[in-house]
C-alpha positions, 0 to 999 in steps of 0.5 A: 595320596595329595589332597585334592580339596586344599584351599592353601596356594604355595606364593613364589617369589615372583608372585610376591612382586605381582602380589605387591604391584597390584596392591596399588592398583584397583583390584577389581577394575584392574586387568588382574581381575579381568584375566582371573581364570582358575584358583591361583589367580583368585588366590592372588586377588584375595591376597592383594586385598589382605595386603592392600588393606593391612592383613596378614591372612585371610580365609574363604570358606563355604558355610557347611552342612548341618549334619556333616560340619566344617570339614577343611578340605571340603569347606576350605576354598582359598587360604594363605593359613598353612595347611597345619591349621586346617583342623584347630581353625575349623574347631575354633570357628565352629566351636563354643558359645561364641563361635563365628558360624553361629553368629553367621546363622543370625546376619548378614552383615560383616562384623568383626569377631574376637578370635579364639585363643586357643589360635593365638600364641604370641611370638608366632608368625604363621596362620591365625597364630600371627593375627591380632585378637581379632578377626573381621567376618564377611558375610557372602551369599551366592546367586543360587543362595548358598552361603559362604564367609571371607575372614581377614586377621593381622596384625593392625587396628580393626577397620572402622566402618567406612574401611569395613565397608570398603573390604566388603565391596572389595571381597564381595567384587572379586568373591562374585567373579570367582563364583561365576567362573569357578564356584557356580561350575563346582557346585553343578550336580554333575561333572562337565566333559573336561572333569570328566576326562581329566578324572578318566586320566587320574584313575590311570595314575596320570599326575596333573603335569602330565594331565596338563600335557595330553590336554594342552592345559596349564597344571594350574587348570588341571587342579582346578579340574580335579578339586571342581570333581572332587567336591561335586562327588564329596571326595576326600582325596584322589583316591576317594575321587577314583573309587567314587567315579569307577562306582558311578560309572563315570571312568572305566 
C-alpha cells in the first residue's frame, strides 16, 4: 500500500527547466511564490533556493515528539533525499552526543552542523551521501508555536554569515507561505470536508487519479488531501488511514 506521509517529490524534466529559470528569479517575490498551492509547488520552491544557493539536497522536517521520536514519514514534510535514506538520516539527525535535534532544543538560531559519518560515502551521488562534511540547520517556529528544521547540504564551501543570513529569509519567506497554506490546515484537530470526502473515496479503493476526477481536482491536490488527514489521524499509511477513520466514524 503507498505511503501516504512522504516528503520525496519525483522532479520531471520539464520541471527541472522550471526549477533552473527560477533559480534566477527572487523566489519569494516572484509569481512562483504567489501561484504556490499544494506540495509540489512548495517542493519547487525549496529547491530553487537548494540550487540558487549552491546545495545539493535540502530536508524540511517537523521537530517531534518526545515520547514517539523522528518518525520519517510523519516528520519528514518535503525533501530531494531518496526515500531510501529516510530511516539512516532520522537516526543520525537524532542520534549521539552531537545530534542536530539536541542542538535544536538549546537555540534558535541557524548553525551550521557536522554531518554525521555513517551518511557520507564518497564517491555517492544521492541524499546526504553527496553532500560535503557538513550541513546548515535552519531553526523555523510556526504561528501556533511549533517547531520545525530546514537543512541544506552539498558539495560547496559552508556560507558565511551574510550568505546564512540570506538562506534564512529565503527559507523562512517561503517556509511561512507553506504554512499558511498547507501546514496550519494539517495540523487542525480535525479533517476539513474535502479530506473528509477524499478519505470517504479512499476507503472504497478509489486511487488519487481517479479521486481527482470525481472531484475535478489535479492529483497533485488530492495527495495533498490524503497526506493533510493522514497526519492529523497519526496514520502510517492508506491502510491505517482507513482503518482509523472507519473507527472514528468519519467514512461508512
Amino acid at each position: 500500500m503507498d505511503k501516504v506521509s512522504e516528503g520525496h517529490v519525483s522532479v520531471t524534466p520539464s520541471e527541472n527547466a522550471r526549477l533552473n529559470m527560477m533559480v534566477g528569479t527572487s523566489l519569494h517575490m516572484g509569481p512562483e511564490m504567489d501561484r504556490a498551492i499544494n506540495r509540489t509547488d512548495f517542493f519547487r520552491l525549496f529547491k530553487a533556493v537548494t540550487r540558487a544557493y549552491g546545495f545539493d539536497v535540502f530536508l524540511l522536517f517537523r521537530h517531534p515528539d518526545r515520547l514517539l521520536g523522528l518518525r520519517p514519514h510523519h516528520d519528514f514534510l518535503l525533501t530531494d533525499l531518496p526515500e531510501e535514506l529516510f530511516a539512516t538520516t532520522a537516526l543520525a539527525l537524532a542520534g549521539g552526543a552531537k545530534e542536530v535535534l539536541g542542538s535544536l532544543s538549546s537555540t534558535t538560531m541557524p548553525f551550521i552542523h557536522d554531518l554525521p559519518s555513517d551518511l557520507i560515502a564518497p564517491g555517492a551521488t544521492r541524499g546526504w551521501q553527496k553532500a560535503g562534511s557538513q550541513i546548515v540547520v535552519l531553526p523555523m517556529h510556526a504561528p501556533d508555536s511549533k517547531r520545525y528544521c530546514l537543512l541544506f547540504g552539498g558539495l560547496r564551501d559552508m556560507p558565511d554569515r551574510r550568505e546564512i543570513a540570506d538562506l534564512l529569509l529565503d527559507g523562512l519567506r517561503i517556509f511561512n507561505k507553506y504554512y499558511a497554506r498547507l501546514l496550519s490546515q494539517e495540523t487542525s484537530p480535525s479533517l476539513t470536508a474535502r479530506e473528509t470526502e477524499v478519505v470517504r473515496w479512499t476507503s472504497e479503493g478509489k486511487t488519487s487519479a481517479e479521486i481527482a476526477i470525481i472531484l475535478g481536482l489535479s492529483e497533485h491536490t488530492v495527495i495533498s488531501h490524503v497526506t493533510a488527514a493522514a497526519r492529523k489521524l497519526n496514520a502510517v499509511n492508506r491502510a491505517h488511514l482507513i482503518a482509523i477513520a472507519v473507527k472514528r466514524g468519519l467514512v461508512g
